[in-house]
N, C-alpha and C positions, 0 to 999 in steps of 0.2 A: 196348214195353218196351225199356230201353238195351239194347245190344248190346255187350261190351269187344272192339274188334278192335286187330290189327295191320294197316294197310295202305301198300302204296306202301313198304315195309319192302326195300330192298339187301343182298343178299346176294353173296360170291366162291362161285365154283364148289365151293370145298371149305370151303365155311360158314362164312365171317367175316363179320360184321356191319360191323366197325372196323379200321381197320388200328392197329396200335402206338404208342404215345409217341405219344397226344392232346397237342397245346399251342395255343395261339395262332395261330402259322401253319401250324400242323395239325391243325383240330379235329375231325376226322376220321378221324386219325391217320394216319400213315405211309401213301400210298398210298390214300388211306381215297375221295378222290374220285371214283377210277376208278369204283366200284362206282356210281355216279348217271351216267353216261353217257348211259344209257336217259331219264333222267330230265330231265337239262339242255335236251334239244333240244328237250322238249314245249312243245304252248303251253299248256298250266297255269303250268309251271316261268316261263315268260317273261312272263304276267301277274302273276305275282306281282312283277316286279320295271315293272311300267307297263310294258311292253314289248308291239309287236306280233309276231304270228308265232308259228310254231314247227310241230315235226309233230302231225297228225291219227294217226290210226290206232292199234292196239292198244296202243302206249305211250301213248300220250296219254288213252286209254279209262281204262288203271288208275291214271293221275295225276291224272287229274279224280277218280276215286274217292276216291282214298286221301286228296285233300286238300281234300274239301268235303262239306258238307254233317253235321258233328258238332258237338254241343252239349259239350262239353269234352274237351279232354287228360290227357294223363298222362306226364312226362317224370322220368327221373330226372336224379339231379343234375348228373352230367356233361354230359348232354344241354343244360343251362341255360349252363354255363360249365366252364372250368378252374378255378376257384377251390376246394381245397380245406379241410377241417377248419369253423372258424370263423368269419362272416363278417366279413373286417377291419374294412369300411366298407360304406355300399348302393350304390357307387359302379358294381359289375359288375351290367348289366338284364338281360344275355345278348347271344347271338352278332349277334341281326338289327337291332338299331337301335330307333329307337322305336316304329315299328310292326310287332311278329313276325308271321309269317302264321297265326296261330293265330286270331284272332279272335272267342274264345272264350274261356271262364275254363281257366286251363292250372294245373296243380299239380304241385309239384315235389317229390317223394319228397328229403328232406335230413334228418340229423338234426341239425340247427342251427336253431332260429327264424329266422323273419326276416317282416317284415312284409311285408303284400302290396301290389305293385305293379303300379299302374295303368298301362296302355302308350296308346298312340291304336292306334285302329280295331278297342277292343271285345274288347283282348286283357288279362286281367287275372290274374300270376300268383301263387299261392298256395302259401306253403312248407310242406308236412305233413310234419310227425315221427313221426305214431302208425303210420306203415308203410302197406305194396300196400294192405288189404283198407280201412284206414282212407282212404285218399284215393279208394278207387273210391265207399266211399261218398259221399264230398263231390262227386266228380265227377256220380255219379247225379240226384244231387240238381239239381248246377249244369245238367246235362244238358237236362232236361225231355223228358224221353222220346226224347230222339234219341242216336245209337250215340258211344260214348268212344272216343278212338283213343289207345294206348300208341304216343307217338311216338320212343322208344328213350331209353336207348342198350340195349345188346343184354343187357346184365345186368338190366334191367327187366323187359325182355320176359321173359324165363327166369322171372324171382321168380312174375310174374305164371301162365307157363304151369308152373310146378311146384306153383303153388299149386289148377291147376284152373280158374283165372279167365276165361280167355279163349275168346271164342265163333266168334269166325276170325280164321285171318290171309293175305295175301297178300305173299308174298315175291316181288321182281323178281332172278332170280339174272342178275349179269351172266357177261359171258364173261371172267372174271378169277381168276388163283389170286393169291392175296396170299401163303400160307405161312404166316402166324401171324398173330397179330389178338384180337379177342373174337368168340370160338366160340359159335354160338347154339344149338348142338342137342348141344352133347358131356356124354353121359351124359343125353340124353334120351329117350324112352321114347315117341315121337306116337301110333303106334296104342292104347298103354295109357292115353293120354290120351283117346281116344276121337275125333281127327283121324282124316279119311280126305281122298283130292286132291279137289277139289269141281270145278275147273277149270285147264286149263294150253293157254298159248298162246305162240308164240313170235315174236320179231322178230330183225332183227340184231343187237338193241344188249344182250337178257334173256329169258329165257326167267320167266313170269309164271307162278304157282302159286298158286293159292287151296284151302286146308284149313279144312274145316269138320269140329266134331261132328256 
């Protein structure tokens, strides 16, 4: 049976998921990169771009995790682009080019229609309107019994964990305060959630956290 997780998810020391002022040449927002430090050096991260190399070891352990082996996504809108309200034209695919490393049917939480778009290498995304619980069902579905991963941005995740939805997640906290940002846990409640830590291990670059029910 699908599993909704969060994995391979960046966090700042004092819980920002995002730094500030998302744009074009910050889609991450302000400072927003730092927080994947841990992540850039793996060689996950470096095959995804045809690339050889990169580190082994407990980071690379939770990048290979977080970013293989799931039969559909779940992003919200920001997460897809900067484009808000509307959509002008179908002219913006998203941030990665023609092949996103999803590879998988991806859904995009929007309240704007918009037809779906075919990518190469098996990535196909789907704009839903009807809200969180309506796209976990199309993702389930898309799934075929393999786990969905909520790939952010940090307001998804929240909808998702205030709603009850999500069955783990693993947060990479780097060694970074950013000071403001989008806050993933403020006014949230994990043990009334029924979270407890499942695992924690550290390197230079993050200290890795796994919470389950």
């Amino acid at each position: 049976m699908s599993k909704l997780r969060v994995a391979a998810f960046s966090l700042s020391v004092d819980g920002f998921g995002a730094g500030p002022e998302q744009s074009l040449n910050d889609p991450l927002g302000k400072r927003g990169t730092e927080l994947h430090e841990w992540f850039f050096a793996t060689r996950t991260f470096r095959a995804m771009f045809g690339e050889e190399g990169g580190s082994d070891g407990v980071d690379e352990k939770y990048a290979s995790a977080g970013n293989t082996g799931f039969g559909a996504f779940i992003l919200g809108r920001n997460m897809f682009g900067p484009v808000r309200g509307d959509w002008p034209d179908e002219s913006w695919k998203g941030w990665w080019g023609n092949n996103p490393p999803y590879h998988a049917p991806t859904f995009i939480l929007t309240h704007y229609p918009r037809a779906p778009i075919v990518m190469e290498g098996g990535t196909t995304f789907h704009f839903v309107t009807g809200g969180i619980e309506d796209a976990l069902e199309q993702a389930k579905a898309a799934a075929k019994g393999k786990d969905i991963k909520i790939g952010g941005g940090v307001s998804t995740v929240r909808q998702y964990l205030q709603a009850g939805l999500i069955d783990e997640m693993h947060f990479a906290i780097a060694p970074v305060v950013l000071g403001k940002g989008e806050a993933m846990f403020a006014g949230i409640d994990l043990p009334s959630l029924g979270f407890r830590i499942a695992a924690h291990e550290a390197t230079e670059k993050a200290t890795h956290l796994v919470l389950r029910k």
